[in-house]
Every structure is written in C-alpha cells, then in structure tokens.
MINUSE-117254 format. One record per residue (C-alpha): residue in one letter; chain; x, y, z. Coordinates in nm, 4 decimals, padded with zeros to 6 digits. Layout:
N
<r><aa>a</aa><ch>A</ch><u>X</u><v>Y</v><w>Z</w></r>
...
//
This chain:
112
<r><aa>x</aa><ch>A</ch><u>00.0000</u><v>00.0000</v><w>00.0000</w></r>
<r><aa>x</aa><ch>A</ch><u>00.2600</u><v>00.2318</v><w>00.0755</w></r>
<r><aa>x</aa><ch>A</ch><u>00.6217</u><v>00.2821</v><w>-00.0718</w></r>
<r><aa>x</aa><ch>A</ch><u>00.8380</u><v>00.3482</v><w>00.2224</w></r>
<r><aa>x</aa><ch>A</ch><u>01.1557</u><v>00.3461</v><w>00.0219</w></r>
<r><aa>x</aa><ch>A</ch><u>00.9993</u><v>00.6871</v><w>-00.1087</w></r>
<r><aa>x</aa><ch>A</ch><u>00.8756</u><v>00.8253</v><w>00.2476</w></r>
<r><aa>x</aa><ch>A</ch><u>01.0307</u><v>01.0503</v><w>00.4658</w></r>
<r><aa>x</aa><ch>A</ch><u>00.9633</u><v>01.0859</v><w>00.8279</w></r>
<r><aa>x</aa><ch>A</ch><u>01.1431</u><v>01.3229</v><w>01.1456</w></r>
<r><aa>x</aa><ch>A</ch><u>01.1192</u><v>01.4410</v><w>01.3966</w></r>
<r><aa>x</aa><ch>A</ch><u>00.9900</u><v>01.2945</v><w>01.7126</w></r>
<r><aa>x</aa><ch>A</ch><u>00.6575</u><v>01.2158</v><w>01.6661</w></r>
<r><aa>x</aa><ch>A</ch><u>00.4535</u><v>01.0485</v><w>01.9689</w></r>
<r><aa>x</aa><ch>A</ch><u>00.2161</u><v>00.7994</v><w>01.9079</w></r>
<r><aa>x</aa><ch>A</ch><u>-00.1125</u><v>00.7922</v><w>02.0984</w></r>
<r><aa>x</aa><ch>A</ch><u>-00.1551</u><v>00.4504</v><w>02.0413</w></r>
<r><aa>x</aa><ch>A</ch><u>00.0681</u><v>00.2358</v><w>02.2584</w></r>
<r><aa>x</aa><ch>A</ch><u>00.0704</u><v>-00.0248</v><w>01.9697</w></r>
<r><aa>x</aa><ch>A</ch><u>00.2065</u><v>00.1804</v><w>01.7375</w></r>
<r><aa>x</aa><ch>A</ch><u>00.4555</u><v>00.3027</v><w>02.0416</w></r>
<r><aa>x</aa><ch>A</ch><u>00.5967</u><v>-00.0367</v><w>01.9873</w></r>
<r><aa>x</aa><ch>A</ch><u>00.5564</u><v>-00.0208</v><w>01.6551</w></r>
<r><aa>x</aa><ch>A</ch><u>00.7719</u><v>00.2657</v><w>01.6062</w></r>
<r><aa>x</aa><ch>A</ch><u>01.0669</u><v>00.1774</v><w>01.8764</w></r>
<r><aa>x</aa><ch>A</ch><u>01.0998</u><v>-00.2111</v><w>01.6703</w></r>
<r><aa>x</aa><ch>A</ch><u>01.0274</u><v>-00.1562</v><w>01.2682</w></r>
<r><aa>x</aa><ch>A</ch><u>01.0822</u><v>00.2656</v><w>01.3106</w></r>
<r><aa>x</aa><ch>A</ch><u>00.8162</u><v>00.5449</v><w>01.2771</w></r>
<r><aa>x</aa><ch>A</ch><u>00.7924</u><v>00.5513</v><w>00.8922</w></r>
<r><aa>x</aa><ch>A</ch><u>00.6335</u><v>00.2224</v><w>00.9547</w></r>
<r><aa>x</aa><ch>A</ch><u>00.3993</u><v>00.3213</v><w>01.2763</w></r>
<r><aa>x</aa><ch>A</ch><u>00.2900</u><v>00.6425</v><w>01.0415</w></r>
<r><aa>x</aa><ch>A</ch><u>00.2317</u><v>00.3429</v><w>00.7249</w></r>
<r><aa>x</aa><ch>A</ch><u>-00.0107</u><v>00.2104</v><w>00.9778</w></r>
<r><aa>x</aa><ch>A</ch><u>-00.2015</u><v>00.5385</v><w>01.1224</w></r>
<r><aa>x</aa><ch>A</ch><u>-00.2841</u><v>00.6830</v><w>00.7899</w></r>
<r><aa>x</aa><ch>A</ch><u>-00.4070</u><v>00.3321</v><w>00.6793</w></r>
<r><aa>x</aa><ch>A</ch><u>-00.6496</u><v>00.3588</v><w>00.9668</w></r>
<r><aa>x</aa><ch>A</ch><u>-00.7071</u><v>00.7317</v><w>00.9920</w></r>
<r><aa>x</aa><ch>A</ch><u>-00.6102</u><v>00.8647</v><w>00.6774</w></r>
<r><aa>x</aa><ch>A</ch><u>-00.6402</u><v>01.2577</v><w>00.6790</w></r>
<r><aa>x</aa><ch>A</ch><u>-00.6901</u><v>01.2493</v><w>01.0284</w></r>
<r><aa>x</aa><ch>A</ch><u>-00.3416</u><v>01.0817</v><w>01.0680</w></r>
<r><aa>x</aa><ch>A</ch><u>-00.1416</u><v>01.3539</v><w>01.1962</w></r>
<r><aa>x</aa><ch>A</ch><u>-00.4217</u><v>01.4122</v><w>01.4648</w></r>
<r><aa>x</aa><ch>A</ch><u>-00.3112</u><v>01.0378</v><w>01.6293</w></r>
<r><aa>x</aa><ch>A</ch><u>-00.0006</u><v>01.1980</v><w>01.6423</w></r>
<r><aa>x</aa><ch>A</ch><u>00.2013</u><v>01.4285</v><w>01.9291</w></r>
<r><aa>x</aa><ch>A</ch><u>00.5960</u><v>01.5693</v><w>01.9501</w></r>
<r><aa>x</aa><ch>A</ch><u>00.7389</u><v>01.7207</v><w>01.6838</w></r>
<r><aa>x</aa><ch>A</ch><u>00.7428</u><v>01.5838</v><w>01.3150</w></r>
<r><aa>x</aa><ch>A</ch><u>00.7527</u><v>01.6217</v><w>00.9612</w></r>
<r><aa>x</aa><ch>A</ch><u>00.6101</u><v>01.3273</v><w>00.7032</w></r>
<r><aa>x</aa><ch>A</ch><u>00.5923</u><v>01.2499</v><w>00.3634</w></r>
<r><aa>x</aa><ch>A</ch><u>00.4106</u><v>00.9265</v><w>00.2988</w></r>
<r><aa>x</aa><ch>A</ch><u>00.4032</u><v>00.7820</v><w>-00.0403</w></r>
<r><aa>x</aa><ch>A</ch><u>00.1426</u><v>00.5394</v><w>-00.1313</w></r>
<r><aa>x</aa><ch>A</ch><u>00.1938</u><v>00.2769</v><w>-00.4653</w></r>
<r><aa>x</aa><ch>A</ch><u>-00.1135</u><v>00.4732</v><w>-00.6343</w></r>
<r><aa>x</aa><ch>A</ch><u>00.1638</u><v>00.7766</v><w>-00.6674</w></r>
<r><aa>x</aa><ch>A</ch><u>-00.0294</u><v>00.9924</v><w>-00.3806</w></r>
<r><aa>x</aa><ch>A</ch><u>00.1208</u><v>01.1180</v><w>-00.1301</w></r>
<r><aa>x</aa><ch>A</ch><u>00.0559</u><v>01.2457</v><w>00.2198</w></r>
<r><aa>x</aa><ch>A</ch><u>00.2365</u><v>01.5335</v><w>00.3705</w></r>
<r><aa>x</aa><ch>A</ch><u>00.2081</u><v>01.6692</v><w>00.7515</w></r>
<r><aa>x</aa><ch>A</ch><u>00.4177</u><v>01.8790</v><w>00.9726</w></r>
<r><aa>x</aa><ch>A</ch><u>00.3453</u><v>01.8890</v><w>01.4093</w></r>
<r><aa>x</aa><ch>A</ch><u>00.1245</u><v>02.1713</v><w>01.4940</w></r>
<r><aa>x</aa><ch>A</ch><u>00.3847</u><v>02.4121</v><w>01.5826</w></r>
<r><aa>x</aa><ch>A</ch><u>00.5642</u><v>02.3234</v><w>01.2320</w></r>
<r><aa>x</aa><ch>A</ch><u>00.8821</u><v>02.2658</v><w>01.5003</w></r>
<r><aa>x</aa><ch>A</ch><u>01.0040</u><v>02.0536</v><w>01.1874</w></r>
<r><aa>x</aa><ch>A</ch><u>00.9553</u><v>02.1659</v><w>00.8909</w></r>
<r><aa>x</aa><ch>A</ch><u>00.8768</u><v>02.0225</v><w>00.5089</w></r>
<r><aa>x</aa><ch>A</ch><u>00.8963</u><v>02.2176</v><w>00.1993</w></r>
<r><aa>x</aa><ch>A</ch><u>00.8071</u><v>02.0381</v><w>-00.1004</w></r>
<r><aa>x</aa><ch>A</ch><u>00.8409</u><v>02.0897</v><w>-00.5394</w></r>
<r><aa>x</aa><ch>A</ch><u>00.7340</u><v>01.9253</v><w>-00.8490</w></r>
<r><aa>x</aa><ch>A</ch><u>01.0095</u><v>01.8874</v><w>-01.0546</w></r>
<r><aa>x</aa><ch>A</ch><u>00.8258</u><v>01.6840</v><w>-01.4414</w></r>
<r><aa>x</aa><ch>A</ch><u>00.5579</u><v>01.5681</v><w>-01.2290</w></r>
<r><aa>x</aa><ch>A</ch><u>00.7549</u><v>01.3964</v><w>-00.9307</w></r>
<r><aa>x</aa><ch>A</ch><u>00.7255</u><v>01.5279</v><w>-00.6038</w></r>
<r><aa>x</aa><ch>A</ch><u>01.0521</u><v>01.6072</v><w>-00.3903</w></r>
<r><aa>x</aa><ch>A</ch><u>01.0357</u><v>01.6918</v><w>-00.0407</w></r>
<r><aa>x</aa><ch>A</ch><u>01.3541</u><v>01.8503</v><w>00.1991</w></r>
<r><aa>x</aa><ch>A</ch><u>01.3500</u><v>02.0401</v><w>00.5079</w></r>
<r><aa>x</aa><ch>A</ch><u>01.4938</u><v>02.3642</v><w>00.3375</w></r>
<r><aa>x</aa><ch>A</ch><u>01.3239</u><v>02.4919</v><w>00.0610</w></r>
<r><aa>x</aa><ch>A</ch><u>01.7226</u><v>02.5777</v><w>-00.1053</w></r>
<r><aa>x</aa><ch>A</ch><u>01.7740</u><v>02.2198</v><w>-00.0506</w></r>
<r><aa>x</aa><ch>A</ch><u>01.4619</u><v>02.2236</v><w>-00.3619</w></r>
<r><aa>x</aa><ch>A</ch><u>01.6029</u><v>02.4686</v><w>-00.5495</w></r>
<r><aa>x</aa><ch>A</ch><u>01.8071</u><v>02.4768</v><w>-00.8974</w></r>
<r><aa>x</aa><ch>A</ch><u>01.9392</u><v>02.7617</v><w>-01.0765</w></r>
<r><aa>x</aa><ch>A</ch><u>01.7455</u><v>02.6877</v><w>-01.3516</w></r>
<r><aa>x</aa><ch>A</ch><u>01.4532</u><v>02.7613</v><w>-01.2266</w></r>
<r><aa>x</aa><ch>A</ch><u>01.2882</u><v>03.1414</v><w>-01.2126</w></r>
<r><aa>x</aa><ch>A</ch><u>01.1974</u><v>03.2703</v><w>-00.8507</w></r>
<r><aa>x</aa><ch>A</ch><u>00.7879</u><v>03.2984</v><w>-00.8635</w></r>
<r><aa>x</aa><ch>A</ch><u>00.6525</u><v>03.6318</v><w>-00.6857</w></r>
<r><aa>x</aa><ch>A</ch><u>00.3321</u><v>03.4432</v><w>-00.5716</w></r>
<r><aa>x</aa><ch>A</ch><u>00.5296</u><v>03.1963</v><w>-00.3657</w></r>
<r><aa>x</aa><ch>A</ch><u>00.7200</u><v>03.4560</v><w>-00.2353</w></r>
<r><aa>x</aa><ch>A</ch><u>00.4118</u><v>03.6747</v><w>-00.1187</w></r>
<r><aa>x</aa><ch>A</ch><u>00.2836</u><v>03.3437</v><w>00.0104</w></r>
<r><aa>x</aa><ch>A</ch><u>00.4799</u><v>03.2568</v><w>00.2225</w></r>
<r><aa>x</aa><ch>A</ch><u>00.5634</u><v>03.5895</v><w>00.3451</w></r>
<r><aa>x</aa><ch>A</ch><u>00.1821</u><v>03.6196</v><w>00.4045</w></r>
<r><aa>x</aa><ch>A</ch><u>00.1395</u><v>03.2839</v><w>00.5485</w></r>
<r><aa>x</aa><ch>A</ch><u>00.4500</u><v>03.3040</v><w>00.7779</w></r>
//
C-alpha cells in the first residue's frame, strides 16, 4: 500500500496509540505512520504528538504530507516533471534553472 523506500519521516513524533509506540521503537516510525494513515487517513497527523515532519508515499503515486502543529520541523516540497521532492529547506529544492515565482514569495511571506 505504501512505498516506504519513497517516504520521509522526522522528527519525534509520539504515538497515541501504545501499539504503534511499539511499533515505532521495533520496525521505526515511517512504519507506525504506514499504519495510522491506513487507519485514519487525513486524520493521521491528529493520532499523532511531539514534533514531526512526514511524507508518505502510497503505490497509487499519492502522497501524504504533515508537519506537528507548531511546524517545530519543517517540510517544503516541489514538483520537478511531475515527481514530487520533499527537503527540510526549501534551497535544498532549489536549482538555478529555475525562475523565482513572486506568488510563492508573497505566500509565504503572508502565510508566515
């Protein structure tokens, strides 16, 4: 269901489950967050405490992003021929071939 070699996950995140807990401190939390969103799906992140950042690829080619409510950790992400990329730093993203956008900078001046 889910392509973990393609995932990303930081942070610290807290489970509220104690079985995913577990889960997390044996097979690691990409694999505790695998099993949330299969349960919760956009509510995923709400099962969740601490600080994190996630990118969770399913096989369809979808892909679910969430940051901790205080966006402690942070995820920036860009579409590069119609694959997603995800970092922590947006320069970690960028190319020099590739025009700065006036929208996205109002946006996230606005939004921050």
């Amino acid at each position: 269901m889910f392509d973990l070699t393609s995932s990303l996950a930081l942070g610290s995140p807290r489970f509220l489950d104690s079985r995913l807990t577990r889960l997390a401190a044996t097979d690691g939390a990409l694999t505790s967050w695998a099993e949330v969103f299969a349960s919760r799906r956009t509510q995923a992140a709400g099962e969740v405490a601490g600080d994190f950042a996630v990118a969770l690829r399913e096989l369809s080619g979808r892909t679910y992003l969430a940051v901790d409510r205080f966006a402690i950790q942070t995820l920036c992400y860009r579409i590069v021929d119609g694959r997603l990329h995800c970092a922590t730093r947006a320069d970690e993203l960028a190319d020099a071939n590739t025009p700065i956008d006036p929208q996205a900078i109002f946006d996230y001046l606005f939004f921050m």
